[in-house]
C-alpha positions as CSV (number, residue, x, y, z in Angstrom):
1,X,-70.8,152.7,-164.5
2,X,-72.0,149.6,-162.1
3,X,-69.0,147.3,-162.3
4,X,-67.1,150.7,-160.8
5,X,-69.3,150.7,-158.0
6,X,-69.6,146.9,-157.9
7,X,-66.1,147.1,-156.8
8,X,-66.0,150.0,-154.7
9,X,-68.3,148.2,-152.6
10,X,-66.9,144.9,-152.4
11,X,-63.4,147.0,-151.5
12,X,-65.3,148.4,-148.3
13,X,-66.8,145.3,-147.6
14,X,-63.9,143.5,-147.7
15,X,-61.7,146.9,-145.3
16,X,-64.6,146.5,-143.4
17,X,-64.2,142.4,-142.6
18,X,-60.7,142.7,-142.8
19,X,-61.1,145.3,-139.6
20,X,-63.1,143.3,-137.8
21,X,-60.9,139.9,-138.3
22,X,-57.5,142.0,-137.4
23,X,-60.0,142.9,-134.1
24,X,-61.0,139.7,-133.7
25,X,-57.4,138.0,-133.1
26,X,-57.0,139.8,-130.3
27,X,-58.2,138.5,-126.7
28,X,-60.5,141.3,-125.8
29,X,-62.4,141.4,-128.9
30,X,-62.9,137.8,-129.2
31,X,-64.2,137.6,-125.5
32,X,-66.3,141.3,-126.2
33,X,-67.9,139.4,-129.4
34,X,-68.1,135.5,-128.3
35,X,-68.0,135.1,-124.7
36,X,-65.9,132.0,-123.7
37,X,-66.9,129.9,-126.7
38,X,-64.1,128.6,-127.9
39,X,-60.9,130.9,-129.7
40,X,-59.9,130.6,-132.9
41,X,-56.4,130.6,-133.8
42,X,-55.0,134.6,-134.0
43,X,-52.5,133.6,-136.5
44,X,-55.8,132.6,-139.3
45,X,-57.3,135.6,-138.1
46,X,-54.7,138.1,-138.9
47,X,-54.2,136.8,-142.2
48,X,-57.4,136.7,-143.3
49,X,-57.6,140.4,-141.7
50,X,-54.6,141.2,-143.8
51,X,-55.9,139.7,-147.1
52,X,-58.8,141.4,-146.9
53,X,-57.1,144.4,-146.8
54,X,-55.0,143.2,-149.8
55,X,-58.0,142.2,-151.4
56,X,-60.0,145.4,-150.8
57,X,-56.8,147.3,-152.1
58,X,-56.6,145.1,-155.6
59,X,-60.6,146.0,-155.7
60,X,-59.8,149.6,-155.5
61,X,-57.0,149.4,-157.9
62,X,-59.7,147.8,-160.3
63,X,-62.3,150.7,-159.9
64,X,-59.9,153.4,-161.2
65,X,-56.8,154.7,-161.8
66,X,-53.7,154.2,-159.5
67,X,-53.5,157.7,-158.3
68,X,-57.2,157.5,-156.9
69,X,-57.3,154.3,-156.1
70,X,-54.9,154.6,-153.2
71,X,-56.4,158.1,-152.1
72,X,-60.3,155.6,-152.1
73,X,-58.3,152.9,-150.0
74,X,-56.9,154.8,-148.2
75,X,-60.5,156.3,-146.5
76,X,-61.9,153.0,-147.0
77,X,-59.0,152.0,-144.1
78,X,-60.2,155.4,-141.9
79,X,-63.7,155.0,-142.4
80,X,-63.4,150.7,-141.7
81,X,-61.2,151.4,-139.1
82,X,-64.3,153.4,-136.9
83,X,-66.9,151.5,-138.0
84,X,-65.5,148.0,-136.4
85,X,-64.2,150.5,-133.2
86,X,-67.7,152.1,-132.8
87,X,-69.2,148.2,-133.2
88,X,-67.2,147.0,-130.3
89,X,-67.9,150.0,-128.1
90,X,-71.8,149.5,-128.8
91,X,-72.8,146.0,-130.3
92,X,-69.9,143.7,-130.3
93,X,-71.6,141.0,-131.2
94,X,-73.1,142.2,-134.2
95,X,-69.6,141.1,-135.6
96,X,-70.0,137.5,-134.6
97,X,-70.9,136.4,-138.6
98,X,-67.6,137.4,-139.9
99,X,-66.2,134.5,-137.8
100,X,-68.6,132.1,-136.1
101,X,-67.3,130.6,-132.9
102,X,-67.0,126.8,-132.5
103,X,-69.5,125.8,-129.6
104,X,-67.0,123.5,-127.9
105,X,-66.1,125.0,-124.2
């Protein structure tokens, strides 16, 4: 019964950070999050976005069976989706550990 769970909750983690990376490689989200530290590359971030999603997919895929593993997923991705949205609106930079900024200027 825990190793279901186990990976239930590593697949919203991972929808979760995947969100916030696919947020993150976009201009107004970096600045909303980092200020004018330094921008990473948008290319790294949207593929890490995206494998996270992969990855948080593959997770669900291992908690059950196919059928139910695409209907979790897929309010994992609704429910991941507003989370990161209401964290920009309100405290973006509580999403400044998923990708810490260089401190160069």
């Amino acid at each position: 019964m825990a190793e279901p769970l186990l990976l239930l909750a590593g697949a919203a983690f991972a929808a979760l950070a995947g969100f916030a990376w696919l947020a993150l490689a976009m201009d107004v989200h970096w600045a909303q999050v980092h200020g004018l530290r330094a921008r990473a590359t948008p290319a790294r971030l949207r593929v890490a976005g995206g494998a996270a999603l992969a990855l948080s997919f593959g997770l669900c895929l291992g908690a059950d069976h196919p059928s139910m593993a695409v209907l979790v997923w897929l309010m994992l991705l609704a429910g991941s989706a507003v989370a990161v949205a209401m964290t920009l609106s309100t405290r973006p930079r509580w999403l400044r550990w998923l990708w810490p900024a260089s401190s160069r200027r």
